[in-house]
C-alpha positions as a Markdown table, in Angstrom:
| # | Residue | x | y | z |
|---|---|---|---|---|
| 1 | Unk | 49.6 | 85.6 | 8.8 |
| 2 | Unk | 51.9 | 85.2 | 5.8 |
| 3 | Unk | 54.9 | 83.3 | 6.6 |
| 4 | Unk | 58.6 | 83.1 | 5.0 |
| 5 | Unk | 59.6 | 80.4 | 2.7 |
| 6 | Unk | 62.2 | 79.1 | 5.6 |
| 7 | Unk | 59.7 | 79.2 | 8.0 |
| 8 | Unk | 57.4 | 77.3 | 5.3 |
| 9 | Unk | 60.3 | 74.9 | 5.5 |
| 10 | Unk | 60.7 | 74.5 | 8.8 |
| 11 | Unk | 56.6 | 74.0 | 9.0 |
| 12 | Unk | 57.0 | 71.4 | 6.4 |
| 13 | Unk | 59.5 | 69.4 | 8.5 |
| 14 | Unk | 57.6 | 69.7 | 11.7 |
| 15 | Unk | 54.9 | 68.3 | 9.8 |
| 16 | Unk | 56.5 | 65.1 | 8.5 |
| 17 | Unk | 58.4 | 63.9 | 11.5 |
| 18 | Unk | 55.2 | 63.9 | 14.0 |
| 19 | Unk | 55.4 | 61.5 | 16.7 |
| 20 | Unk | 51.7 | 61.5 | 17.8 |
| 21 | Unk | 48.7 | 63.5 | 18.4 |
| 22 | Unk | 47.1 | 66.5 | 21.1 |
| 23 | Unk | 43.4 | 65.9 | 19.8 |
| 24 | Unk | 42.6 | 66.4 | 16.0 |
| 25 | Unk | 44.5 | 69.1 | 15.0 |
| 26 | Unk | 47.9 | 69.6 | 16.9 |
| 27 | Unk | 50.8 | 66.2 | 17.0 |
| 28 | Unk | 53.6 | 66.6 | 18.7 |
| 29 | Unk | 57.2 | 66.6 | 17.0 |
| 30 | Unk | 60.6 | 65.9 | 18.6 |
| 31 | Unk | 62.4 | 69.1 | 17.4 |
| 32 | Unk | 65.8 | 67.4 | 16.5 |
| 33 | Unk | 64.5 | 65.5 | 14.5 |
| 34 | Unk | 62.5 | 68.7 | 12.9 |
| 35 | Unk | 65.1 | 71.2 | 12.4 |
| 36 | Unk | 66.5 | 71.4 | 8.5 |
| 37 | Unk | 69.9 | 70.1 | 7.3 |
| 38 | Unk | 72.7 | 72.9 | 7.8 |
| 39 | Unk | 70.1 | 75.3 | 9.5 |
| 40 | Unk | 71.7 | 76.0 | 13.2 |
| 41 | Unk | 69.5 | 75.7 | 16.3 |
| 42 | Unk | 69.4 | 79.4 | 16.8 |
| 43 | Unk | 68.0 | 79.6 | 13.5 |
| 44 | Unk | 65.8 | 77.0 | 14.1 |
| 45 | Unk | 64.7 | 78.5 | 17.4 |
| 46 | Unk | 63.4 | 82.1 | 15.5 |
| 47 | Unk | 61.5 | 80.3 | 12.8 |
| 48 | Unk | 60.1 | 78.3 | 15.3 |
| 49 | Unk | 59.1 | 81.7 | 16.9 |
| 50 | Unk | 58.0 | 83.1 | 14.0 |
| 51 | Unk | 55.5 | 79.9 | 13.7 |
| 52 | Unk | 54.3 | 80.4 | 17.1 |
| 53 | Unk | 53.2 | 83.9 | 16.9 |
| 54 | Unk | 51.6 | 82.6 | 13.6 |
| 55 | Unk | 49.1 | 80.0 | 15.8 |
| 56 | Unk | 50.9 | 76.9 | 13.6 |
| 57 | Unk | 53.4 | 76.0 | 16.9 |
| 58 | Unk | 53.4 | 75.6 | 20.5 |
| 59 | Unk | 56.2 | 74.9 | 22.9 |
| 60 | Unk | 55.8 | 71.7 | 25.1 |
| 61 | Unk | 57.8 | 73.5 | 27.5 |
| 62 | Unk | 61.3 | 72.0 | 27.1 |
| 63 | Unk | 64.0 | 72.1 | 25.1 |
| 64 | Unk | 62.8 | 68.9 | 22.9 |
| 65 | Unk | 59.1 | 68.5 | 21.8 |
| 66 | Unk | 56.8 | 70.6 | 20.8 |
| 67 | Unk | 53.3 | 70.5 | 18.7 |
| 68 | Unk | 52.5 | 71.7 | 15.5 |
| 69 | Unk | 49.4 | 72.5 | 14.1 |
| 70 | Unk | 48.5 | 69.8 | 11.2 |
| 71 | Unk | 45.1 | 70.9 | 10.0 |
């Protein structure tokens, strides 16, 4: 699935502020730390949808963390 350049972006943050790994491929990322500078959290929360029905992101089931696919 071809993704947007923002959700690119957001992909790119999730992947640089990891916090530790589920196994080989997913690491888990605290999503305030994640979310783009001057991007609001609603906006944040679509790409992150977008990325999910993509197979790159997965809820943790909370409001917080969540794991991103690294490989």
């Amino acid at each position: 699935m071809k993704i947007s350049p923002k959700a690119q972006e957001v992909l790119t943050n999730l992947r640089a502020h990891t916090e530790g790994s589920w196994g080989d491929k997913w690491h888990s990322v605290y999503l305030d730390n994640a979310r783009p500078t001057g991007m609001s959290p609603r906006s944040f929360a679509g790409y992150l949808a977008t990325l999910k029905k993509a197979g790159l992101y997965r809820s943790q089931g909370d409001d917080c963390f969540g794991d991103v696919l690294v490989d």
